[in-house]
mmCIF file as Biopython writes it, N, C-alpha, C and O atoms, coordinates in Angstrom:
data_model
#
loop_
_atom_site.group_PDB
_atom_site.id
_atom_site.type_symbol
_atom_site.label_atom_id
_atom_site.label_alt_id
_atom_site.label_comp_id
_atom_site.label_asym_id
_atom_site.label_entity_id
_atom_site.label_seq_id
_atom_site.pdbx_PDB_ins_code
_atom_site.Cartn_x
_atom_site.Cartn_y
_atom_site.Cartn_z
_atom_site.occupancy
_atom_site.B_iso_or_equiv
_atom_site.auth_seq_id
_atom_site.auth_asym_id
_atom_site.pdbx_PDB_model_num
ATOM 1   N N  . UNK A ? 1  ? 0.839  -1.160  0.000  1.0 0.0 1  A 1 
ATOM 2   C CA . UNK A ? 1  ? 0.000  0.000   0.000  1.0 0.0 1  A 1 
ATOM 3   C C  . UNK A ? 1  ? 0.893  1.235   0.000  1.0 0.0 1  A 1 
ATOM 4   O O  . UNK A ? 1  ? 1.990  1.402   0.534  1.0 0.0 1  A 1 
ATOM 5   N N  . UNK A ? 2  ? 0.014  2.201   -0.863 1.0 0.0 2  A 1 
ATOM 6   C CA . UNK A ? 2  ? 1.271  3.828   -0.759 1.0 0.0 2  A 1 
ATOM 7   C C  . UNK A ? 2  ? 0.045  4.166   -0.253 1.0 0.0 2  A 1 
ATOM 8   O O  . UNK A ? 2  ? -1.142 3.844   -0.288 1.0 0.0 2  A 1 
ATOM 9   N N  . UNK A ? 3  ? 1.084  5.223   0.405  1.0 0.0 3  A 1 
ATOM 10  C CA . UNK A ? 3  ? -0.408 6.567   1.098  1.0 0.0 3  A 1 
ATOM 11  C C  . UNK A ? 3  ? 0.492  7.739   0.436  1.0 0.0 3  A 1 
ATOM 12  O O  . UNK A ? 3  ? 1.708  7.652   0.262  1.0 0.0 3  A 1 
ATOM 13  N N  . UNK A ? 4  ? -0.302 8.831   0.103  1.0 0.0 4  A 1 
ATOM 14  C CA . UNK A ? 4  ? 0.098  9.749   -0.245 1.0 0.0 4  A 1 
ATOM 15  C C  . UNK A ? 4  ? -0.754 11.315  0.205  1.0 0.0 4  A 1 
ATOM 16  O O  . UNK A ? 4  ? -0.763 12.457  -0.254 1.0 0.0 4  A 1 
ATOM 17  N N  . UNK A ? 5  ? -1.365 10.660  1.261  1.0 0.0 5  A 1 
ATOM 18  C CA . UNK A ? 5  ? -2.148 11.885  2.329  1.0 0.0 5  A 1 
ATOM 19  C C  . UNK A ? 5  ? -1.529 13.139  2.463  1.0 0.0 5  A 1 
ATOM 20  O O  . UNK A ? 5  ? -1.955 14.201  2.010  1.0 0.0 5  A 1 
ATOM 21  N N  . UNK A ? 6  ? -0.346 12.932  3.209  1.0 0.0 6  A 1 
ATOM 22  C CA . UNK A ? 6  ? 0.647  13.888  3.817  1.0 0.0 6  A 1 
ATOM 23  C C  . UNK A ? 6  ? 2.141  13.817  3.446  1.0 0.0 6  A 1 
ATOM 24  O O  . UNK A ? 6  ? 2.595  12.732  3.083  1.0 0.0 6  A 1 
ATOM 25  N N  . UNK A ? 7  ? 2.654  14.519  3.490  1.0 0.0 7  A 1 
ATOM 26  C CA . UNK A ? 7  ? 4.235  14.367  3.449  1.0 0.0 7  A 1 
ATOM 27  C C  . UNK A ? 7  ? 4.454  13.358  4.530  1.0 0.0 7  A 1 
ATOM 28  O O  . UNK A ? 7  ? 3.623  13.111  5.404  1.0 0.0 7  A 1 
ATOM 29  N N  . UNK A ? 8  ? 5.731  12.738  4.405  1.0 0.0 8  A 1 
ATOM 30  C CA . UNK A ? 8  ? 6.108  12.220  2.923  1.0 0.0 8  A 1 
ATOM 31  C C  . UNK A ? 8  ? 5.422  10.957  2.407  1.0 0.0 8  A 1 
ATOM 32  O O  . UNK A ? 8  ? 4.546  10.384  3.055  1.0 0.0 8  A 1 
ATOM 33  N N  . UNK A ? 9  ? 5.769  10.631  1.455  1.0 0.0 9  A 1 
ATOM 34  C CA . UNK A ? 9  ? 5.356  8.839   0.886  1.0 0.0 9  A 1 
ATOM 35  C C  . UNK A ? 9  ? 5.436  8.322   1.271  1.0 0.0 9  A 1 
ATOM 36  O O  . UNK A ? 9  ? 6.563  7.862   1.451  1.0 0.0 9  A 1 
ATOM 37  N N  . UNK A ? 10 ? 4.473  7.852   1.780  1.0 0.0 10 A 1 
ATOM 38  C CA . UNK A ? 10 ? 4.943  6.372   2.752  1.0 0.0 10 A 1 
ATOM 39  C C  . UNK A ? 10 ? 4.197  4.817   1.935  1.0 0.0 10 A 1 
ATOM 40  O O  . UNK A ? 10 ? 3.114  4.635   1.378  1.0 0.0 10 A 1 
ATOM 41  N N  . UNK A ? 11 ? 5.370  3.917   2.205  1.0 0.0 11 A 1 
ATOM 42  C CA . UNK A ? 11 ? 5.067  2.727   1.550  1.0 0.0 11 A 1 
ATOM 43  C C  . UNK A ? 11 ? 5.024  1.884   2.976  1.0 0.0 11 A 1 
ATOM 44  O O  . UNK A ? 11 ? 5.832  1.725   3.891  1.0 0.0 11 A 1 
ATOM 45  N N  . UNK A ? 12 ? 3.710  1.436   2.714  1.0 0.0 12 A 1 
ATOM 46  C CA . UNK A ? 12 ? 3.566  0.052   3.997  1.0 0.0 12 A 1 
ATOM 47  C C  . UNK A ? 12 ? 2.986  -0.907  3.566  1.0 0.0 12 A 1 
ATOM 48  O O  . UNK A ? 12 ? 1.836  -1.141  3.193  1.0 0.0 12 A 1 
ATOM 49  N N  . UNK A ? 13 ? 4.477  -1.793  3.710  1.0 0.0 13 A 1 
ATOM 50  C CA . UNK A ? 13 ? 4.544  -3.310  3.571  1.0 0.0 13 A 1 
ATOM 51  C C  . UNK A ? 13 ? 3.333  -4.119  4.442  1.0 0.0 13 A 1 
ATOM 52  O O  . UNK A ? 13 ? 2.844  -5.120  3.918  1.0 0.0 13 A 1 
ATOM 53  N N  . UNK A ? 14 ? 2.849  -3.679  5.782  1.0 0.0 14 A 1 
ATOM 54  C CA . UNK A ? 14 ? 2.338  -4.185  6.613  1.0 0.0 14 A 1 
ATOM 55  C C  . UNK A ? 14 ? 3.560  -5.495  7.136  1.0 0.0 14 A 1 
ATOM 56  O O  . UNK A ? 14 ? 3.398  -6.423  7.929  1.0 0.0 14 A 1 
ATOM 57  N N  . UNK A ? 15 ? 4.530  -5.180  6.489  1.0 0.0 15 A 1 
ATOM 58  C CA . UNK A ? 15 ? 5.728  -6.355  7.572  1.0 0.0 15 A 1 
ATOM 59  C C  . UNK A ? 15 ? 6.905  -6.018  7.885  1.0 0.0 15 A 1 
ATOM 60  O O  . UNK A ? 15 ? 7.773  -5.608  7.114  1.0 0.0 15 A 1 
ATOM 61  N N  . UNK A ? 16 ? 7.026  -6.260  9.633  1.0 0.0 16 A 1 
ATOM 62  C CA . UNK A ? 16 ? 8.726  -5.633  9.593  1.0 0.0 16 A 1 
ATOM 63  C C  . UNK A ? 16 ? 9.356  -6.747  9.365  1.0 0.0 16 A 1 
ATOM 64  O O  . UNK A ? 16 ? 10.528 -6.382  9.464  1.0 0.0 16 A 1 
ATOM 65  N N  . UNK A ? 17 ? 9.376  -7.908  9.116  1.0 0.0 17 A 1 
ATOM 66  C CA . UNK A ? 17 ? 10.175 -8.459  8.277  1.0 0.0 17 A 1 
ATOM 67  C C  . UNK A ? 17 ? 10.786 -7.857  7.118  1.0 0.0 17 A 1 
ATOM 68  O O  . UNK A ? 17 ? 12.001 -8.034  7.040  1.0 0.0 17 A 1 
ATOM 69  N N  . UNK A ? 18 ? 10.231 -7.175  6.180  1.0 0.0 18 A 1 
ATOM 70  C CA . UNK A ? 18 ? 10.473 -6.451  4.492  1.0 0.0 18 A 1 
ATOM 71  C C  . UNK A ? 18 ? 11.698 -5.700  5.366  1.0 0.0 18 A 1 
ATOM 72  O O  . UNK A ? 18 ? 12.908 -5.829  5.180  1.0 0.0 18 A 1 
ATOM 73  N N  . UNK A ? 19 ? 11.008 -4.864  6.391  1.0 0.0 19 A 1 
ATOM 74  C CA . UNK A ? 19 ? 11.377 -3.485  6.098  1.0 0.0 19 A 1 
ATOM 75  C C  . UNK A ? 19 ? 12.939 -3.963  6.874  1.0 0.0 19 A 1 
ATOM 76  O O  . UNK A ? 19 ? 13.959 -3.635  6.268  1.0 0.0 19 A 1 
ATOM 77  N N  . UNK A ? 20 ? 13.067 -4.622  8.011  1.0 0.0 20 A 1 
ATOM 78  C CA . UNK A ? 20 ? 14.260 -5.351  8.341  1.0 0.0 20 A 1 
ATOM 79  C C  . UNK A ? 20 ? 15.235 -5.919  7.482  1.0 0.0 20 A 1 
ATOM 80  O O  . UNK A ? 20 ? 16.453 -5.900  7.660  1.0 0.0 20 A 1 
ATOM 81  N N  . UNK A ? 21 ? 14.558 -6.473  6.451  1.0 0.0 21 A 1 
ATOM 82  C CA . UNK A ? 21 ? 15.686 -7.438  5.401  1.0 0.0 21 A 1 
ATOM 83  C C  . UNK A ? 21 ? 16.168 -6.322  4.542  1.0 0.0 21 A 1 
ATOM 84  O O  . UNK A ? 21 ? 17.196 -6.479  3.882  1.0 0.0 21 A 1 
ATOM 85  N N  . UNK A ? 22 ? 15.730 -5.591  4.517  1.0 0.0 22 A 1 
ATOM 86  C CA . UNK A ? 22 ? 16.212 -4.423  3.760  1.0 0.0 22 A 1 
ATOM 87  C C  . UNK A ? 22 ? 16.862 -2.589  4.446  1.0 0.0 22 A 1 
ATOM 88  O O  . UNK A ? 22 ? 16.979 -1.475  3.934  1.0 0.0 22 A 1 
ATOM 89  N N  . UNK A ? 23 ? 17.188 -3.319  6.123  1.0 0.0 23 A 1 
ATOM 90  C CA . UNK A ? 23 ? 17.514 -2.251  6.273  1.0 0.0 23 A 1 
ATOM 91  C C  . UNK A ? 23 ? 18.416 -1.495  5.929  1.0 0.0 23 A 1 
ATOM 92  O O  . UNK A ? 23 ? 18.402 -0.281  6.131  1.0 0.0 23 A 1 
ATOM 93  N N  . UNK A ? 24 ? 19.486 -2.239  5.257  1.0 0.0 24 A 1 
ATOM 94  C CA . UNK A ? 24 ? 20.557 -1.520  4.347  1.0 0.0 24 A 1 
ATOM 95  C C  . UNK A ? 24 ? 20.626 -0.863  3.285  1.0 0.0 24 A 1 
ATOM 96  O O  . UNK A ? 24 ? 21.595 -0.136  3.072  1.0 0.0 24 A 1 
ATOM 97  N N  . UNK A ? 25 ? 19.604 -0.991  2.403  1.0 0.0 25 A 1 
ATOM 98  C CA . UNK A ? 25 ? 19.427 -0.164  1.811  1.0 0.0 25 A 1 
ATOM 99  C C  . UNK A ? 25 ? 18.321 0.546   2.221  1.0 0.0 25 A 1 
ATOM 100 O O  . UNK A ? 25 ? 17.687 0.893   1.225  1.0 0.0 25 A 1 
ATOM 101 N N  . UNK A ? 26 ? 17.865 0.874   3.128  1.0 0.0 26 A 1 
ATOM 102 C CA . UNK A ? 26 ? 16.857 1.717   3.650  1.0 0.0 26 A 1 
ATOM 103 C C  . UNK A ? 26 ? 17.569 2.692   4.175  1.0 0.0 26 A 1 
ATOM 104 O O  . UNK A ? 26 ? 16.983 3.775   4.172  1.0 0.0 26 A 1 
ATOM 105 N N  . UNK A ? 27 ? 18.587 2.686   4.609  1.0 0.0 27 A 1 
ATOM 106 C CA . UNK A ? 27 ? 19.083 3.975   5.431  1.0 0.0 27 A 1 
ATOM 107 C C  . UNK A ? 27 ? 19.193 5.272   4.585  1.0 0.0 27 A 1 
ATOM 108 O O  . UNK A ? 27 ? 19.575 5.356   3.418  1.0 0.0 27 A 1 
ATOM 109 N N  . UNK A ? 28 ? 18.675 6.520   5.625  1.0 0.0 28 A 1 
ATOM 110 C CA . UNK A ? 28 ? 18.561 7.100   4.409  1.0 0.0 28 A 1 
ATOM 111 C C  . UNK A ? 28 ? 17.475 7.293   4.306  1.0 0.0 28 A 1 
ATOM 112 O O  . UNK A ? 28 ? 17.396 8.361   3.699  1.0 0.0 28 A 1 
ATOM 113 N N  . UNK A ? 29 ? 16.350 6.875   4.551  1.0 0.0 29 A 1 
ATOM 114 C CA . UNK A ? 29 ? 15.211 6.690   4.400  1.0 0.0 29 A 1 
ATOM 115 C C  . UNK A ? 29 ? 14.403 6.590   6.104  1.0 0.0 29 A 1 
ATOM 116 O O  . UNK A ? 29 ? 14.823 5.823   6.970  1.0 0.0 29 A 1 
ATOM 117 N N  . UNK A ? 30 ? 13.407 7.370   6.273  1.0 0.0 30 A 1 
ATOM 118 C CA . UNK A ? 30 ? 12.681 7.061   7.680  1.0 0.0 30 A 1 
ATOM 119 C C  . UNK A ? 30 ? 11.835 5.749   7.673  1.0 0.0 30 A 1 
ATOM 120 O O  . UNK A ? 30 ? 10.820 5.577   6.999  1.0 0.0 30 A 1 
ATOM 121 N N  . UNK A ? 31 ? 12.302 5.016   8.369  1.0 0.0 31 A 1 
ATOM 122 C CA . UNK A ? 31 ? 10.819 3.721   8.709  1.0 0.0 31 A 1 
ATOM 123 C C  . UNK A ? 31 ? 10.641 3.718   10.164 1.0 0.0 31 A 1 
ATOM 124 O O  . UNK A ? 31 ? 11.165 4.383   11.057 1.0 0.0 31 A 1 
ATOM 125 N N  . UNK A ? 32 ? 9.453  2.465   10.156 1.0 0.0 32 A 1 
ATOM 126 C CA . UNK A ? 32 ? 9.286  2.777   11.136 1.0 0.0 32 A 1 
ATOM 127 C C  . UNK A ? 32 ? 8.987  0.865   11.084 1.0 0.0 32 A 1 
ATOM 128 O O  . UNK A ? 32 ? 9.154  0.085   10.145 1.0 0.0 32 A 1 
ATOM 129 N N  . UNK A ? 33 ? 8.395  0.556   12.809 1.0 0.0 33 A 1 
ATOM 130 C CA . UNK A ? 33 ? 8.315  -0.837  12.204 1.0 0.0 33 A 1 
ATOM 131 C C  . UNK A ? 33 ? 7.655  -1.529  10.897 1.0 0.0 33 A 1 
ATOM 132 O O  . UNK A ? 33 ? 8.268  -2.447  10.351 1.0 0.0 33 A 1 
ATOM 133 N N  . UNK A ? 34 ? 6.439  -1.101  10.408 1.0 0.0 34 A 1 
ATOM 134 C CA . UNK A ? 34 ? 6.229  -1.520  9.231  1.0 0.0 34 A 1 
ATOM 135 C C  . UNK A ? 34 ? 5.799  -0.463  8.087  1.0 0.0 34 A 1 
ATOM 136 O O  . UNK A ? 34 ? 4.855  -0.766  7.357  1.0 0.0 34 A 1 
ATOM 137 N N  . UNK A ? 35 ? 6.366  0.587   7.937  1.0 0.0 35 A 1 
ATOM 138 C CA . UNK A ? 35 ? 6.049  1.685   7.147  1.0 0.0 35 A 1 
ATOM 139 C C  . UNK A ? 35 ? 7.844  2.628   6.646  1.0 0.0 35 A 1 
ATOM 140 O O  . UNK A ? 35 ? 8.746  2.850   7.454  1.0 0.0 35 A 1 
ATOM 141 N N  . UNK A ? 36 ? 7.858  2.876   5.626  1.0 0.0 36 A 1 
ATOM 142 C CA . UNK A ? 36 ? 8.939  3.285   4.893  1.0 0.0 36 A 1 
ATOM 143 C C  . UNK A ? 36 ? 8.069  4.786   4.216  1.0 0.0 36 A 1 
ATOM 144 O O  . UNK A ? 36 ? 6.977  4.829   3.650  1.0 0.0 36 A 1 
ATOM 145 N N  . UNK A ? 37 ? 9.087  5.972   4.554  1.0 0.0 37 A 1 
ATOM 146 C CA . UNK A ? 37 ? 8.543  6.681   4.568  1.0 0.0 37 A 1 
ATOM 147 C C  . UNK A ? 37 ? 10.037 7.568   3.428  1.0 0.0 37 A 1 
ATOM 148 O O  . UNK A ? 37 ? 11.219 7.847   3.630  1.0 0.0 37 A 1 
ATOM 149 N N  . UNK A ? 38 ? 9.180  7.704   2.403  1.0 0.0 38 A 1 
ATOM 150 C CA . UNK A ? 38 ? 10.266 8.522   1.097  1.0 0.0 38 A 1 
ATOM 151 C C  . UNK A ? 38 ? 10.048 10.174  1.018  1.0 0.0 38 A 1 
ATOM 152 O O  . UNK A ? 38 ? 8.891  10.580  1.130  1.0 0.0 38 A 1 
ATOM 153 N N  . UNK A ? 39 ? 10.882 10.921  0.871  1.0 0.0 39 A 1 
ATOM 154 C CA . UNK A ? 39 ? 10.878 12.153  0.977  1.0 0.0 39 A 1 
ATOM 155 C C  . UNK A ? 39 ? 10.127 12.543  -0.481 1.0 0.0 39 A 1 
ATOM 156 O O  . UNK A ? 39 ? 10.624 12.022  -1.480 1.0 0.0 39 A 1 
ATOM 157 N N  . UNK A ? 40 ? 9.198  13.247  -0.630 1.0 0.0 40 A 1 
ATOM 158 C CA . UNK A ? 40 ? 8.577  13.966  -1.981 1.0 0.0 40 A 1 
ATOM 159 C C  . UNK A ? 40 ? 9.812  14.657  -2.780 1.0 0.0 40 A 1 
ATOM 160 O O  . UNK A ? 40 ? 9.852  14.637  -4.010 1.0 0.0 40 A 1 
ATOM 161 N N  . UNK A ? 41 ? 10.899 15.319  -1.917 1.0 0.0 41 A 1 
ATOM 162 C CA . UNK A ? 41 ? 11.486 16.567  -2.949 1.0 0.0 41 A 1 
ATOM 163 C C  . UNK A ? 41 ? 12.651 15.514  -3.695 1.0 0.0 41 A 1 
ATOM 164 O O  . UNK A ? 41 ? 13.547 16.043  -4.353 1.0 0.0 41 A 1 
ATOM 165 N N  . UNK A ? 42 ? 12.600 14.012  -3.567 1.0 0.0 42 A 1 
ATOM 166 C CA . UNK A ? 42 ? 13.770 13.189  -4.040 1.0 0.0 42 A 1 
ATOM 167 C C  . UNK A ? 42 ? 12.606 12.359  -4.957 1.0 0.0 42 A 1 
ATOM 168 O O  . UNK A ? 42 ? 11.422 12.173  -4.678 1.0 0.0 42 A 1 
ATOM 169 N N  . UNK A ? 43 ? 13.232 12.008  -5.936 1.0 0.0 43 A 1 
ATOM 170 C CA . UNK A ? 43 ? 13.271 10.577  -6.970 1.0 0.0 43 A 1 
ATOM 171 C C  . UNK A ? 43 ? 12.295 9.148   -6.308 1.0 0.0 43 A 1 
ATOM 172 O O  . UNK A ? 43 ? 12.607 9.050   -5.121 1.0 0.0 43 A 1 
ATOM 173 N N  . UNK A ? 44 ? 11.628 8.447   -6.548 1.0 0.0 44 A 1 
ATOM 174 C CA . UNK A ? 44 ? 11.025 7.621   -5.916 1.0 0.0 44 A 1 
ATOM 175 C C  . UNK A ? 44 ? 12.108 6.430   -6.192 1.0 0.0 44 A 1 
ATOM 176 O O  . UNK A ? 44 ? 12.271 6.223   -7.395 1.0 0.0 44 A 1 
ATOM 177 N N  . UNK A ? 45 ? 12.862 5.625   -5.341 1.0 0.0 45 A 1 
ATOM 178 C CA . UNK A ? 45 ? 13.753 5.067   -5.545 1.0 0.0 45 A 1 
ATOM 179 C C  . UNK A ? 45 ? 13.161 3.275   -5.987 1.0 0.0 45 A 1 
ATOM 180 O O  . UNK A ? 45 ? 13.293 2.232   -5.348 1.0 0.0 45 A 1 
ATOM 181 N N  . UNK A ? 46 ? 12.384 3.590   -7.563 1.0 0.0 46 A 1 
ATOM 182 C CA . UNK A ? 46 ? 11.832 2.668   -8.349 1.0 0.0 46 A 1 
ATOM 183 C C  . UNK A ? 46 ? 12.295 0.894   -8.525 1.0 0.0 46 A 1 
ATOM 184 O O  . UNK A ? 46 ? 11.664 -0.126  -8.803 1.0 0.0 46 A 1 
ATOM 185 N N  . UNK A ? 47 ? 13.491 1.153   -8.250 1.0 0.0 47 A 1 
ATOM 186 C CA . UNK A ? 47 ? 14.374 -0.123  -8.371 1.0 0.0 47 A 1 
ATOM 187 C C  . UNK A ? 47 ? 14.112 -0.823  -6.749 1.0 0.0 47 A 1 
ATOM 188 O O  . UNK A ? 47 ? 14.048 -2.040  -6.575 1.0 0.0 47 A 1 
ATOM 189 N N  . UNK A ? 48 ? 13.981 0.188   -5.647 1.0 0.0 48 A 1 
ATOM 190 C CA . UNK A ? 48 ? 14.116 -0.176  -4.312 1.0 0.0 48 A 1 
ATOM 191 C C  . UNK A ? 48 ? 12.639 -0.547  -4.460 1.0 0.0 48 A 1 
ATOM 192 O O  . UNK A ? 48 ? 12.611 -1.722  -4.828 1.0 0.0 48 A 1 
ATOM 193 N N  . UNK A ? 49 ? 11.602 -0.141  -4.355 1.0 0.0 49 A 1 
ATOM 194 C CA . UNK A ? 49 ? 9.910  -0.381  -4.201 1.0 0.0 49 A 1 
ATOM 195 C C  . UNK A ? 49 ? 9.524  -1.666  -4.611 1.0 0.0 49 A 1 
ATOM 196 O O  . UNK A ? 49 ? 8.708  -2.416  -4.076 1.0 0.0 49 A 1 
ATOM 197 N N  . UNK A ? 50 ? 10.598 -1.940  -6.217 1.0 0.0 50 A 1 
ATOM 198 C CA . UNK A ? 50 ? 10.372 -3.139  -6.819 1.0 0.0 50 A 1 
ATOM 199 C C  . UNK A ? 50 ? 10.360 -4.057  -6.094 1.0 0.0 50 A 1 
ATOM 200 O O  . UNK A ? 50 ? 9.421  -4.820  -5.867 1.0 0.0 50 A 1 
ATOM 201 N N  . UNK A ? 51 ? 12.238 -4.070  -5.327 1.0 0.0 51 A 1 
ATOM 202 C CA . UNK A ? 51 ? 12.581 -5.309  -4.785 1.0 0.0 51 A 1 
ATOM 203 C C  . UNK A ? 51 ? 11.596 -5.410  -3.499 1.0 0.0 51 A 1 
ATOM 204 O O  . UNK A ? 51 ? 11.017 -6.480  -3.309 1.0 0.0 51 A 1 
ATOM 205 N N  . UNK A ? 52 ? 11.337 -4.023  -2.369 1.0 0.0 52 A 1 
ATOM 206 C CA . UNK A ? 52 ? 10.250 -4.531  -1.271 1.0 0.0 52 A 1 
ATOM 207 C C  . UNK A ? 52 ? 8.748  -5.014  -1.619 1.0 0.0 52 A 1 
ATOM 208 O O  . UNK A ? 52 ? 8.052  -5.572  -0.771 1.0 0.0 52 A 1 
ATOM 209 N N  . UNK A ? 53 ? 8.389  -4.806  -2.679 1.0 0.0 53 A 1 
ATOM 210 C CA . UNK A ? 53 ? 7.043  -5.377  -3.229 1.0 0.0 53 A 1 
ATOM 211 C C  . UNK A ? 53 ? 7.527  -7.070  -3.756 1.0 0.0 53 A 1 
ATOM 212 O O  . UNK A ? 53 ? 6.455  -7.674  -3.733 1.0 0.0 53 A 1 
ATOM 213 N N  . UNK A ? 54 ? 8.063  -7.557  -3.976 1.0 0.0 54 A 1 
ATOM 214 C CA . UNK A ? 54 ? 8.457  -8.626  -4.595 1.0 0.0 54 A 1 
ATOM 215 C C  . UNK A ? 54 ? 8.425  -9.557  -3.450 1.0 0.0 54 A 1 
ATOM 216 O O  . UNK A ? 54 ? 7.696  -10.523 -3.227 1.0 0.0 54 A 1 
ATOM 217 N N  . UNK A ? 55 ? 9.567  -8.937  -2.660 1.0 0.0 55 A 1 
ATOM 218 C CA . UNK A ? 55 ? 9.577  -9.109  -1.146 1.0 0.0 55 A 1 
ATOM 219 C C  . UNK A ? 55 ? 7.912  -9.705  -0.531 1.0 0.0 55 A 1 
ATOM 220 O O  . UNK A ? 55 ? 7.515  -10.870 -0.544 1.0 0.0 55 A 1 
ATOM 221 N N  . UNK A ? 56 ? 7.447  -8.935  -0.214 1.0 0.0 56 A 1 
ATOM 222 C CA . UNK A ? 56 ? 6.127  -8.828  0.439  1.0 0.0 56 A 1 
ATOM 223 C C  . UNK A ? 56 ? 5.248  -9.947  -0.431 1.0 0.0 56 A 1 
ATOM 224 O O  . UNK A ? 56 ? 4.843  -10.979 0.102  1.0 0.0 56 A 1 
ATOM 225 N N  . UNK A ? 57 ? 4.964  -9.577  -2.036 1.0 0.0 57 A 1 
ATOM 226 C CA . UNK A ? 57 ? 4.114  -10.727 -2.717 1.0 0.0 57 A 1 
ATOM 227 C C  . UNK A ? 57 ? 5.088  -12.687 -2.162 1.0 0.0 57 A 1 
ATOM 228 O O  . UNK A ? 57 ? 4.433  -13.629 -1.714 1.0 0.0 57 A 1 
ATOM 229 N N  . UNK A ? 58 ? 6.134  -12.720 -2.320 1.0 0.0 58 A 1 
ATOM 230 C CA . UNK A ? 58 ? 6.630  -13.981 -2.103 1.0 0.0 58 A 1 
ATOM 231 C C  . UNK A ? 58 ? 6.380  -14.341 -0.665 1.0 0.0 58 A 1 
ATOM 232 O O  . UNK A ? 58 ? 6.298  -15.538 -0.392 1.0 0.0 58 A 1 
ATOM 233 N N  . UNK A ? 59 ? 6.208  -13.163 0.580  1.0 0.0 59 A 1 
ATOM 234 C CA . UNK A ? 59 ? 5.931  -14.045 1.970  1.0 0.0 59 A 1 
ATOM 235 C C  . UNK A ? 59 ? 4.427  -14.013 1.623  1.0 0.0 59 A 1 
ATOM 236 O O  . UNK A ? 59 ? 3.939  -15.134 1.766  1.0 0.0 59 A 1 
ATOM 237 N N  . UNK A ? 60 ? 3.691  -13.246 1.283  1.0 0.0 60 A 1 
ATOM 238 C CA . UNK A ? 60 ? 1.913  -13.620 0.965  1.0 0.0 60 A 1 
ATOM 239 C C  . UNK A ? 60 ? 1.934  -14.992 0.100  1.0 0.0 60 A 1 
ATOM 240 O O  . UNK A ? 60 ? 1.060  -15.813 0.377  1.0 0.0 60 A 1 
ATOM 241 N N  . UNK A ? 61 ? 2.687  -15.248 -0.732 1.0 0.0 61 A 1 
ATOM 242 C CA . UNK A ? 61 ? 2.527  -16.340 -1.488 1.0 0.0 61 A 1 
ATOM 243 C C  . UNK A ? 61 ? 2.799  -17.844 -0.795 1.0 0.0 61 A 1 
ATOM 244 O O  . UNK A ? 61 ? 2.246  -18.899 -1.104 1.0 0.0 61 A 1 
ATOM 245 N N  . UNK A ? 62 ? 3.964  -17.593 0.383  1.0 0.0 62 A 1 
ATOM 246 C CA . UNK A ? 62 ? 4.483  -18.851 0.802  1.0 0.0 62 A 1 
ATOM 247 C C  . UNK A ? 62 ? 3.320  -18.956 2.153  1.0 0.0 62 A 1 
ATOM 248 O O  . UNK A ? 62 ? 3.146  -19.973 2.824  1.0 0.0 62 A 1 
ATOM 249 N N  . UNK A ? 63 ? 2.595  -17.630 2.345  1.0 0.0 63 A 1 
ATOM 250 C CA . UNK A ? 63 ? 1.530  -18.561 3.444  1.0 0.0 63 A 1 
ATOM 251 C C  . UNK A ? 63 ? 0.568  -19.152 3.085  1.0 0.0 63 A 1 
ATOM 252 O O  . UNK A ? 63 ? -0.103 -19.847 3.848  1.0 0.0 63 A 1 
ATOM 253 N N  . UNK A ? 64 ? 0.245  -18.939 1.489  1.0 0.0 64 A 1 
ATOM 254 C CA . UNK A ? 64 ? -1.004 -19.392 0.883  1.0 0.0 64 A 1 
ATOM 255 C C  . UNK A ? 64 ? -0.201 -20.761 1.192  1.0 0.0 64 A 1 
ATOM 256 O O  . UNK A ? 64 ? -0.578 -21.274 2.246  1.0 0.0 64 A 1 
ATOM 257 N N  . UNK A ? 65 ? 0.632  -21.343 0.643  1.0 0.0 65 A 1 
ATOM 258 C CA . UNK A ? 65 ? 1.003  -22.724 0.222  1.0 0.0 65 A 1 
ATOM 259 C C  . UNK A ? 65 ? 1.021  -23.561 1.621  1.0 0.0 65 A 1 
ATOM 260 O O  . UNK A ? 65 ? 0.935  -24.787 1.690  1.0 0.0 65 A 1 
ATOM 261 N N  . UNK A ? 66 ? 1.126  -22.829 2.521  1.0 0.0 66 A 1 
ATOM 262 C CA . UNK A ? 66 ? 0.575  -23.716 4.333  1.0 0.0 66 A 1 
ATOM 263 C C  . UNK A ? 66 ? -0.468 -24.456 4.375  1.0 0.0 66 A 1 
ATOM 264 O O  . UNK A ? 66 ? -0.807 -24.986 5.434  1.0 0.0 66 A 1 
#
């Protein structure tokens, strides 16, 4: 999910798992436990969103298979 209510962008995974496995390239970036929060006056870092959405669809996918 993006929200785009208020400053800034925030992308929530709904998992701190994502946002943990990726805290290295998150720095730099505000999160919080399950919300990643991108500054408006910068670039949406398109390549990064990819990999945490990919992220997120493969743990939704491996609980279906339980």
């Amino acid at each position: 999910m993006v929200r785009r209510f208020f400053e800034p962008l925030q992308f929530v995974p709904h998992c701190s798992s994502v946002v943990e496995a990726f805290k290295n390239e998150l720095k730099g970036f505000s999160t919080s436990k399950g919300t990643i929060h991108f500054p408006t006056d910068k670039p949406l870092p398109t390549a990064l969103v990819k990999k945490l959405v990919k992220a997120r669809v493969s743990q939704n996918e491996s609980k279906k298979r339980r």
